[in-house]
Every structure is written in structure tokens, then in C-alpha cells.
mmCIF file of the N, C-alpha and C atoms, coordinates in Angstrom:
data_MODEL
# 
_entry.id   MODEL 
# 
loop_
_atom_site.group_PDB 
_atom_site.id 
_atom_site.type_symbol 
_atom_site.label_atom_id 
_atom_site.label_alt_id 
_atom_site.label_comp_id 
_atom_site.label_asym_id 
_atom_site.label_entity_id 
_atom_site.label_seq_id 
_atom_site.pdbx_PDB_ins_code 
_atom_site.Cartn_x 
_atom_site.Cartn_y 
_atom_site.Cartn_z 
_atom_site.occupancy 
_atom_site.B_iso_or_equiv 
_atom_site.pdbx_formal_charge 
_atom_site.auth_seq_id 
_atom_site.auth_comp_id 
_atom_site.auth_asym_id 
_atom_site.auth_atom_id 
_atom_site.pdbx_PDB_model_num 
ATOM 1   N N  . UNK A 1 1  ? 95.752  107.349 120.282 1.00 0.00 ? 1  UNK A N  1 
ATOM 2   C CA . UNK A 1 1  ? 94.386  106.995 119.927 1.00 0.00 ? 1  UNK A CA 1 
ATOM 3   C C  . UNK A 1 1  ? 93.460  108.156 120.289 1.00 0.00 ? 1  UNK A C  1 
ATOM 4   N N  . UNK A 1 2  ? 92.362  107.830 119.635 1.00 0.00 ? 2  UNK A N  1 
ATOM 5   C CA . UNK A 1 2  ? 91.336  109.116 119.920 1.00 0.00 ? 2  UNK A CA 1 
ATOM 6   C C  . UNK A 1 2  ? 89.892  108.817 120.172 1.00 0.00 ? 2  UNK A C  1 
ATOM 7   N N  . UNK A 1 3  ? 89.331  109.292 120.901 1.00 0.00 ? 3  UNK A N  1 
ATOM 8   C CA . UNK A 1 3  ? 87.836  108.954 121.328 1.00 0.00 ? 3  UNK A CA 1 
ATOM 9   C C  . UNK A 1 3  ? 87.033  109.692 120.541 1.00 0.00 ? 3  UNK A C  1 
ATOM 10  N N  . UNK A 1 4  ? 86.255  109.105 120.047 1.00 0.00 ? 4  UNK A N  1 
ATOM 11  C CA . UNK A 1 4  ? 85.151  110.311 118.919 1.00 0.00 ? 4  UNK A CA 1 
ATOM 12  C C  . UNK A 1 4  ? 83.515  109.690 119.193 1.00 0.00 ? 4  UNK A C  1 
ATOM 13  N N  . UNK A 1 5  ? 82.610  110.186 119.701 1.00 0.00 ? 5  UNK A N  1 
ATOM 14  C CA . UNK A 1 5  ? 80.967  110.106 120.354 1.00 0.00 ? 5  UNK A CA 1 
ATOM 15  C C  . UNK A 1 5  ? 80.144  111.175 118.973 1.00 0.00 ? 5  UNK A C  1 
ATOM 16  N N  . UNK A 1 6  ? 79.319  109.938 119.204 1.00 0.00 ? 6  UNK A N  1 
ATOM 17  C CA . UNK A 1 6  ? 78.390  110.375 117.894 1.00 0.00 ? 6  UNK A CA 1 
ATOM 18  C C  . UNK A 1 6  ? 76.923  110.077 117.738 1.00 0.00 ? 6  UNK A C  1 
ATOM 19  N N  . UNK A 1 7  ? 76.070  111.047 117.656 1.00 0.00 ? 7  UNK A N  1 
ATOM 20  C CA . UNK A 1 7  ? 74.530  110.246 117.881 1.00 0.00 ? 7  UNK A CA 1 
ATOM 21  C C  . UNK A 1 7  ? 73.997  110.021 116.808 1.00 0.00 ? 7  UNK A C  1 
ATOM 22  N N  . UNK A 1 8  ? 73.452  108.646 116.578 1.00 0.00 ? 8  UNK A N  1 
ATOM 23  C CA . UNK A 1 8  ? 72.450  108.618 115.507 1.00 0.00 ? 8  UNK A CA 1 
ATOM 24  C C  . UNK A 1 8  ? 71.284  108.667 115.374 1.00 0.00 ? 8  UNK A C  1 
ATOM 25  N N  . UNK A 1 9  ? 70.308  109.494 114.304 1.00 0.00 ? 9  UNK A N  1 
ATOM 26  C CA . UNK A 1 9  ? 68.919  109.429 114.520 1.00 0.00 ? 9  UNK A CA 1 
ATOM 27  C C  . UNK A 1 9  ? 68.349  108.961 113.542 1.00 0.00 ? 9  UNK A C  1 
ATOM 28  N N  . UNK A 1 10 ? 67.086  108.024 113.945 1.00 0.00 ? 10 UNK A N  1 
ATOM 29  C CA . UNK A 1 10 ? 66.355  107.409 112.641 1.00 0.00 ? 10 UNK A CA 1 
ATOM 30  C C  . UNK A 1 10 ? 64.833  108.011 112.531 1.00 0.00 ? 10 UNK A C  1 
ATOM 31  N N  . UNK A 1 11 ? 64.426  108.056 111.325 1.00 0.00 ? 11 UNK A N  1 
ATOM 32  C CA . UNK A 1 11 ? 63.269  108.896 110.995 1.00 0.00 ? 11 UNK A CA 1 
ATOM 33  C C  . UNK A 1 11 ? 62.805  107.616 110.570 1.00 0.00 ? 11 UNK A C  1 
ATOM 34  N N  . UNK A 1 12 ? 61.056  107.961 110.423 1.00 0.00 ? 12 UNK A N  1 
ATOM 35  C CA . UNK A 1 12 ? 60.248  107.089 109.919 1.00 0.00 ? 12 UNK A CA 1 
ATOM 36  C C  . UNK A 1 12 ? 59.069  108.121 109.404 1.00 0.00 ? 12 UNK A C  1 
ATOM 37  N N  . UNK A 1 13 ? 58.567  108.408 108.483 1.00 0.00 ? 13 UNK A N  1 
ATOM 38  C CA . UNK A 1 13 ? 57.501  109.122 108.013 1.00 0.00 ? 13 UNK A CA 1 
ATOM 39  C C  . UNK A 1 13 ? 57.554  110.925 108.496 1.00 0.00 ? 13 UNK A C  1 
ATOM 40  N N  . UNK A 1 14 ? 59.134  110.928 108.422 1.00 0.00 ? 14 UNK A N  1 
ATOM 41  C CA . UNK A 1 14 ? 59.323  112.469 108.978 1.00 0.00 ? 14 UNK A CA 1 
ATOM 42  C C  . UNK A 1 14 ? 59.450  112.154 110.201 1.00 0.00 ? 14 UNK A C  1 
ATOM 43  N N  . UNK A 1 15 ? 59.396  111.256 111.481 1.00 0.00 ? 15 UNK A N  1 
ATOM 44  C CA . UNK A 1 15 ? 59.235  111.527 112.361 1.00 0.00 ? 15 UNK A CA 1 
ATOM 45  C C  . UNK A 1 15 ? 60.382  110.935 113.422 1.00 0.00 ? 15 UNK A C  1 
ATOM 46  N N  . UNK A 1 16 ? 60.955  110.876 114.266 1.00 0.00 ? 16 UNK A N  1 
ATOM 47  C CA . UNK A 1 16 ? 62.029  110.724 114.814 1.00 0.00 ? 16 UNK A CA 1 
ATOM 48  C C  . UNK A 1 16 ? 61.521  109.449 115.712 1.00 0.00 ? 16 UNK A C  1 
ATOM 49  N N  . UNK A 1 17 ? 62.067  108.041 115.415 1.00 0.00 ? 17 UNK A N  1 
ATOM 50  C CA . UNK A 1 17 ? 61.710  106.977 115.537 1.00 0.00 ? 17 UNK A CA 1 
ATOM 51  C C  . UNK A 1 17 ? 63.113  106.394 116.626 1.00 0.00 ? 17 UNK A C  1 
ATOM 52  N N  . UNK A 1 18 ? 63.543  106.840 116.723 1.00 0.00 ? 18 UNK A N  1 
ATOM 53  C CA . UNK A 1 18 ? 64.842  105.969 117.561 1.00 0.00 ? 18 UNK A CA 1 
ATOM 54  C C  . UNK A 1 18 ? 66.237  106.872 117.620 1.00 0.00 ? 18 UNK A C  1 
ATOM 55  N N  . UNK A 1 19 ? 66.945  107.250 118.691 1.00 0.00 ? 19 UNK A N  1 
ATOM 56  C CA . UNK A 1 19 ? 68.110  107.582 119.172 1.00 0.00 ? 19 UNK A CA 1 
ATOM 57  C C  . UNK A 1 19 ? 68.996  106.941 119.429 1.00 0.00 ? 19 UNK A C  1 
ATOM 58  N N  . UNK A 1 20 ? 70.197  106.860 119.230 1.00 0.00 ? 20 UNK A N  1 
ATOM 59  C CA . UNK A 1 20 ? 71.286  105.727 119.773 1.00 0.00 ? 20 UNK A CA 1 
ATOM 60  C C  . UNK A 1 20 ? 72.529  106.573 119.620 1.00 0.00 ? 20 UNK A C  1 
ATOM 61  N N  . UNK A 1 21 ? 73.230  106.469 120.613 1.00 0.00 ? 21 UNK A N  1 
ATOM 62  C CA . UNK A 1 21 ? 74.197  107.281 120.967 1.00 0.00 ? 21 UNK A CA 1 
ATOM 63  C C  . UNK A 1 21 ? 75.600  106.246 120.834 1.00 0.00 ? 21 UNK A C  1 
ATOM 64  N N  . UNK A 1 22 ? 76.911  106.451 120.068 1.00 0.00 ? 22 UNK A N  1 
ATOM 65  C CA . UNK A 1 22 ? 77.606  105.585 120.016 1.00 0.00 ? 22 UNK A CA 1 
ATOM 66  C C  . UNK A 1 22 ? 79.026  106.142 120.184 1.00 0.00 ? 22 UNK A C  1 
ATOM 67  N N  . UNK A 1 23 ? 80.036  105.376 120.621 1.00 0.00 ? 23 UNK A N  1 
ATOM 68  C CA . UNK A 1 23 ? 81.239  105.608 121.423 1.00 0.00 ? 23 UNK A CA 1 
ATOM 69  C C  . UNK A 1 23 ? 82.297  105.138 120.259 1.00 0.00 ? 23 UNK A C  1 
ATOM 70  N N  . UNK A 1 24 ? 83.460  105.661 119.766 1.00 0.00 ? 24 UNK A N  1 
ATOM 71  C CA . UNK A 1 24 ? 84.303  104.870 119.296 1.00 0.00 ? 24 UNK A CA 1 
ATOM 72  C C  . UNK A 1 24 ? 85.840  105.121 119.474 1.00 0.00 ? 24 UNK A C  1 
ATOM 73  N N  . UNK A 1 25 ? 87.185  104.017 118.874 1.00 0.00 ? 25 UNK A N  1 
ATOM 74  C CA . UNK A 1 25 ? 88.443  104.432 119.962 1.00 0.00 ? 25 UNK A CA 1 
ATOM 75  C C  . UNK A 1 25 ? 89.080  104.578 118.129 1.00 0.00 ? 25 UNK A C  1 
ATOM 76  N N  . UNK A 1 26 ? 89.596  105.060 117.831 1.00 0.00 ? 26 UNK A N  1 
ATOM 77  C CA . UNK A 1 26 ? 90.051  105.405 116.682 1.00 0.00 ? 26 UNK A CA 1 
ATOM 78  C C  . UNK A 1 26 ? 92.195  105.234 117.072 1.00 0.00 ? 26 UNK A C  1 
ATOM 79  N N  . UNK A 1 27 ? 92.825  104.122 116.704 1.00 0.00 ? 27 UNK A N  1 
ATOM 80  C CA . UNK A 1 27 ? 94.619  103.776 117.190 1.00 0.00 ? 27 UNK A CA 1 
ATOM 81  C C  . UNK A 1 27 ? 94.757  104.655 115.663 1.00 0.00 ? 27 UNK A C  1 
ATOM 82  N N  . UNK A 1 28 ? 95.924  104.991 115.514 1.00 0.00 ? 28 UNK A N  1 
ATOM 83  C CA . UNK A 1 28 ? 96.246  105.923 114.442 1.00 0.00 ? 28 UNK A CA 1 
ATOM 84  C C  . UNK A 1 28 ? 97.652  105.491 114.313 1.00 0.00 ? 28 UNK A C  1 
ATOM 85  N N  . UNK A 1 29 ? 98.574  105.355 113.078 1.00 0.00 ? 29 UNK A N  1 
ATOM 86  C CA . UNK A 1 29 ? 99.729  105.571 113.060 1.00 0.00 ? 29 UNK A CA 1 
ATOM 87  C C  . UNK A 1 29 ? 99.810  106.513 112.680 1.00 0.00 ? 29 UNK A C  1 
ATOM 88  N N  . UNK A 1 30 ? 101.542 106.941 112.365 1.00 0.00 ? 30 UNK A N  1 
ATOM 89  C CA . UNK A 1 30 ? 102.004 107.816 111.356 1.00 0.00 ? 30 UNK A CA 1 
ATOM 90  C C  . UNK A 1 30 ? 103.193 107.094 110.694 1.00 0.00 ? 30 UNK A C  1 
ATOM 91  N N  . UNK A 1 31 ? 103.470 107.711 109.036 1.00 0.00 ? 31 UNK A N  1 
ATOM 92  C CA . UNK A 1 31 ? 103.812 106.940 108.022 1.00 0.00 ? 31 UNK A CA 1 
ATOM 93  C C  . UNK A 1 31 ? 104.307 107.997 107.474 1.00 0.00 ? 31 UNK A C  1 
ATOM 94  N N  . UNK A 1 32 ? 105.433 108.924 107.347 1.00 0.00 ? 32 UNK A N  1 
ATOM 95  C CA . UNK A 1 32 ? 105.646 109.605 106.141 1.00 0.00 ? 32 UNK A CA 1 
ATOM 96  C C  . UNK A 1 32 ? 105.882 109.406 104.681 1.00 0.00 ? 32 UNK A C  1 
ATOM 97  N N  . UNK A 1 33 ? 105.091 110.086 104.066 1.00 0.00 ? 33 UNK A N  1 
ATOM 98  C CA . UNK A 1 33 ? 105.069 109.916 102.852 1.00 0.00 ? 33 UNK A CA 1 
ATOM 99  C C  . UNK A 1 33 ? 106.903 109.875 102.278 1.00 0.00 ? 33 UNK A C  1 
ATOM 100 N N  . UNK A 1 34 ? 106.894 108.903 101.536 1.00 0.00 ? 34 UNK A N  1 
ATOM 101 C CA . UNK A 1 34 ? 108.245 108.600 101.071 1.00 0.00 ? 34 UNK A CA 1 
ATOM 102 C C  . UNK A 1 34 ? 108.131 108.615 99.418  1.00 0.00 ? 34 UNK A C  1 
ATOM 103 N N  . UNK A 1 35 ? 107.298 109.040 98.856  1.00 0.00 ? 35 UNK A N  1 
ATOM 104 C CA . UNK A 1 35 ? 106.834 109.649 97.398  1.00 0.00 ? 35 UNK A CA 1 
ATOM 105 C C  . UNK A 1 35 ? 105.755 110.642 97.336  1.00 0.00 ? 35 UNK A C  1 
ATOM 106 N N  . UNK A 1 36 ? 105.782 110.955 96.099  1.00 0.00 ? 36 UNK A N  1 
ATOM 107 C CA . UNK A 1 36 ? 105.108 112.586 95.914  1.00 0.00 ? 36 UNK A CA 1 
ATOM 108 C C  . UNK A 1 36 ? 103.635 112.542 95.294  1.00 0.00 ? 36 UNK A C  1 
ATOM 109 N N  . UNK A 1 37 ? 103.415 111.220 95.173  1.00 0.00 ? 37 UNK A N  1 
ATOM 110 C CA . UNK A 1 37 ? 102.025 110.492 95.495  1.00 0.00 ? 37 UNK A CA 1 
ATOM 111 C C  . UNK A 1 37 ? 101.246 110.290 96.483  1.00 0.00 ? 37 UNK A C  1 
ATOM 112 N N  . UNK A 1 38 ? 101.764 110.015 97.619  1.00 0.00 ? 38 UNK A N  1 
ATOM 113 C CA . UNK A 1 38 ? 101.683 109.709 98.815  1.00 0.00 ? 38 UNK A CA 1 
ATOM 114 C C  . UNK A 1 38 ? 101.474 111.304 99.727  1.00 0.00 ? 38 UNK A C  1 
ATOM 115 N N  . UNK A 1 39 ? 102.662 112.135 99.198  1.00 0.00 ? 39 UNK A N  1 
ATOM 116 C CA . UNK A 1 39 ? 102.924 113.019 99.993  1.00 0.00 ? 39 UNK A CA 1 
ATOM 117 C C  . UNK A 1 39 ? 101.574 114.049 99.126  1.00 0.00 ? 39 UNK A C  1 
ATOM 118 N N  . UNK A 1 40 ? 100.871 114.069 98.078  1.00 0.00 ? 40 UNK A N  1 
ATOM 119 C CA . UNK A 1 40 ? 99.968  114.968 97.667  1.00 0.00 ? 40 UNK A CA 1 
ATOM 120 C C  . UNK A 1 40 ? 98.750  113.679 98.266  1.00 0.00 ? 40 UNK A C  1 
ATOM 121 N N  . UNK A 1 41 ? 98.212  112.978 98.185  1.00 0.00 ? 41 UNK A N  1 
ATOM 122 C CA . UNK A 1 41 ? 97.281  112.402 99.179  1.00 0.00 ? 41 UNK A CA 1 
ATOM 123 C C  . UNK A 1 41 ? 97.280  112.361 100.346 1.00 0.00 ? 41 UNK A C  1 
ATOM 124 N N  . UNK A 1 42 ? 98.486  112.384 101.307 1.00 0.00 ? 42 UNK A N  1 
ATOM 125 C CA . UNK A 1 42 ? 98.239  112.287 102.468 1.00 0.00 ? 42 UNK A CA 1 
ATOM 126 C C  . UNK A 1 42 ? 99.463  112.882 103.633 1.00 0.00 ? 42 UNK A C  1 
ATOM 127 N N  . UNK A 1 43 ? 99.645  114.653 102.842 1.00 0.00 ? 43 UNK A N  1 
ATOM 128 C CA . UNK A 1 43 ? 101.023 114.918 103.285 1.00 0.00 ? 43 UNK A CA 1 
ATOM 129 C C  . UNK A 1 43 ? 101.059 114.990 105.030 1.00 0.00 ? 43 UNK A C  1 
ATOM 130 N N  . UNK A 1 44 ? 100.434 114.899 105.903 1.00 0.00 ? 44 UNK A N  1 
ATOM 131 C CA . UNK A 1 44 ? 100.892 113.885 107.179 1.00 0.00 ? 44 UNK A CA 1 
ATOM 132 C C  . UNK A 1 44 ? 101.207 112.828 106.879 1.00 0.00 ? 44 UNK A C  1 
ATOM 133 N N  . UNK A 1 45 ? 100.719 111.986 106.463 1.00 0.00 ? 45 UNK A N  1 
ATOM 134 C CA . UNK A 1 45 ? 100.879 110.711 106.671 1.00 0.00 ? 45 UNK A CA 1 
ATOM 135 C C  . UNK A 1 45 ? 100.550 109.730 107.745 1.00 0.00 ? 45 UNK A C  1 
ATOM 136 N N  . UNK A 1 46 ? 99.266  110.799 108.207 1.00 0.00 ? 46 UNK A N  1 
ATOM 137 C CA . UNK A 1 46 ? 98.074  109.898 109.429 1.00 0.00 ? 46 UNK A CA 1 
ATOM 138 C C  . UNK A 1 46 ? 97.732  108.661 108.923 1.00 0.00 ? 46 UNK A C  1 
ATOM 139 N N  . UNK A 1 47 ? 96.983  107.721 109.713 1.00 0.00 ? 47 UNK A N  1 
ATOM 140 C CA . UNK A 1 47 ? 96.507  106.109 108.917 1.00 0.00 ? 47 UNK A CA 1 
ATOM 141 C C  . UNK A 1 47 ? 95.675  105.989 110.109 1.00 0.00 ? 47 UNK A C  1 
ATOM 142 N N  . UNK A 1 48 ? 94.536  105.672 110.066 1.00 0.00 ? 48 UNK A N  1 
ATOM 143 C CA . UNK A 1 48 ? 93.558  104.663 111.035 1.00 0.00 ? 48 UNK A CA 1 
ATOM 144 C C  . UNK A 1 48 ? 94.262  103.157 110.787 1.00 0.00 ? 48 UNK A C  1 
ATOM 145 N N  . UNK A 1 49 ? 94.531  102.515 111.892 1.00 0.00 ? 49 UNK A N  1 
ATOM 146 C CA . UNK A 1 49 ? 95.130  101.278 112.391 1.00 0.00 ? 49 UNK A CA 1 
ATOM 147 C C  . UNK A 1 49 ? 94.236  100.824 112.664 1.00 0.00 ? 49 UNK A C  1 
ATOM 148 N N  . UNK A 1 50 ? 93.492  100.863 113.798 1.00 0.00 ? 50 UNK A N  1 
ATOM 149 C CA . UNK A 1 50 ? 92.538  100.250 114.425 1.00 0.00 ? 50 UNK A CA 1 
ATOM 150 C C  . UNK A 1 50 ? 91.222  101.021 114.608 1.00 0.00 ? 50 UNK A C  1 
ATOM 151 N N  . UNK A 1 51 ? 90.000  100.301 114.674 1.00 0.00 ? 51 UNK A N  1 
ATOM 152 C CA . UNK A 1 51 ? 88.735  100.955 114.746 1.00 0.00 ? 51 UNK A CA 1 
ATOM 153 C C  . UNK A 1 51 ? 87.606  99.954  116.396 1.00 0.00 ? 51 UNK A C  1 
ATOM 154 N N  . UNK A 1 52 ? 87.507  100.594 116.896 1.00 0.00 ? 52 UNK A N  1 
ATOM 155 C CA . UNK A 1 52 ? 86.493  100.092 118.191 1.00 0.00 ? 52 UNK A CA 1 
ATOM 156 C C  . UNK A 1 52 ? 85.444  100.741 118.029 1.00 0.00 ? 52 UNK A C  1 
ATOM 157 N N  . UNK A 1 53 ? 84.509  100.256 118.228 1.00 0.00 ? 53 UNK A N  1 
ATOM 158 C CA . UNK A 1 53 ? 83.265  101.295 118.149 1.00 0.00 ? 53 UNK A CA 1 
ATOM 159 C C  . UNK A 1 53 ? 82.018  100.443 118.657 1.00 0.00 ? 53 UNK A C  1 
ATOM 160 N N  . UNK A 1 54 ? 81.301  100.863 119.628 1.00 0.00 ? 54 UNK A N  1 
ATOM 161 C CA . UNK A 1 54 ? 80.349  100.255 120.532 1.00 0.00 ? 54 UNK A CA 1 
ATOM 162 C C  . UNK A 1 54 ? 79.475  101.384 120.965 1.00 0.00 ? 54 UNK A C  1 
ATOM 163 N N  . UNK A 1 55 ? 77.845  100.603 120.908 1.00 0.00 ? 55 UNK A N  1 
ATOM 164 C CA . UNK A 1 55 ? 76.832  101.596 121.184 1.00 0.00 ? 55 UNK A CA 1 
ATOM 165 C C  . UNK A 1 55 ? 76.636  101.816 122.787 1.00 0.00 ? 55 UNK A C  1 
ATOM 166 N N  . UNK A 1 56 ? 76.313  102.892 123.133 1.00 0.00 ? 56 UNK A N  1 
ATOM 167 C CA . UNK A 1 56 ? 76.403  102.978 124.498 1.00 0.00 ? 56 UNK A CA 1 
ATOM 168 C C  . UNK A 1 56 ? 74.909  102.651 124.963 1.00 0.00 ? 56 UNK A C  1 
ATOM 169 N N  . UNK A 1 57 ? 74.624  102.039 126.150 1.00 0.00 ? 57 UNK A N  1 
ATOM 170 C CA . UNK A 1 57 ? 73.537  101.530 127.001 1.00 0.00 ? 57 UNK A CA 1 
ATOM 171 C C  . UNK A 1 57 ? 72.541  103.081 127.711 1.00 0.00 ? 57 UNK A C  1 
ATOM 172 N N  . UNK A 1 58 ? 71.480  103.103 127.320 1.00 0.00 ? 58 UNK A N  1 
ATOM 173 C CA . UNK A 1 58 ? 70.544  103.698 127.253 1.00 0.00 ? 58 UNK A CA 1 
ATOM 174 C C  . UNK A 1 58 ? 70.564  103.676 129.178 1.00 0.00 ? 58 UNK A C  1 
ATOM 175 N N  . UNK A 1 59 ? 70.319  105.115 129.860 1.00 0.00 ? 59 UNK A N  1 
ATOM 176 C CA . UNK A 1 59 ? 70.311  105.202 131.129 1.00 0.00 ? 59 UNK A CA 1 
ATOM 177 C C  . UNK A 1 59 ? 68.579  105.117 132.078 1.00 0.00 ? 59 UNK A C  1 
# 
């Protein structure tokens, strides 16, 4: 699995209205491609399994 942090910003009239900073857990398999369809879309054969993702609490 992999941890990936990401901030978001919201504008309002050009102007920077709100910050929120967010955390997420990214489970991954792997799958080899077993056709040449598969293997030209996705020659790892990575997959997101699972997705967590929660905003973190303002300090």
C-alpha cells in the first residue's frame, strides 16, 4: 500500500477562500497481463484495490 498527501485549495472571486489538507492509503494489487490487450493498457499490471482517504484536522 501507499500513502499519498494532497492539499486542496478553493478560490472564490480570485481569492483563496479555504485550505484543506488530505491524507490517503492507496492497497494495490498486481495482475499480469495474460493478453495483449491488457498487456498494451496496463503492461505492469498494477490495480488500485482499495482506496482510504480522510481529511486531516486543522492544528
Amino acid at each position: 500500500s501507499f500513502r499519498v498527501a494532497w492539499t486542496e485549495r478553493r478560490y472564490e472571486s480570485g481569492q483563496l477562500s479555504n485550505t484543506e489538507h488530505w491524507t490517503a492509503i492507496l492497497t494495490i494489487v498486481v495482475q499480469p497481463p495474460h493478453d495483449t490487450e491488457r498487456l498494451r493498457v496496463n503492461p505492469l499490471g498494477i490495480y488500485v484495490n482499495a482506496i482510504n482517504w480522510s481529511r486531516e484536522m486543522s492544528q
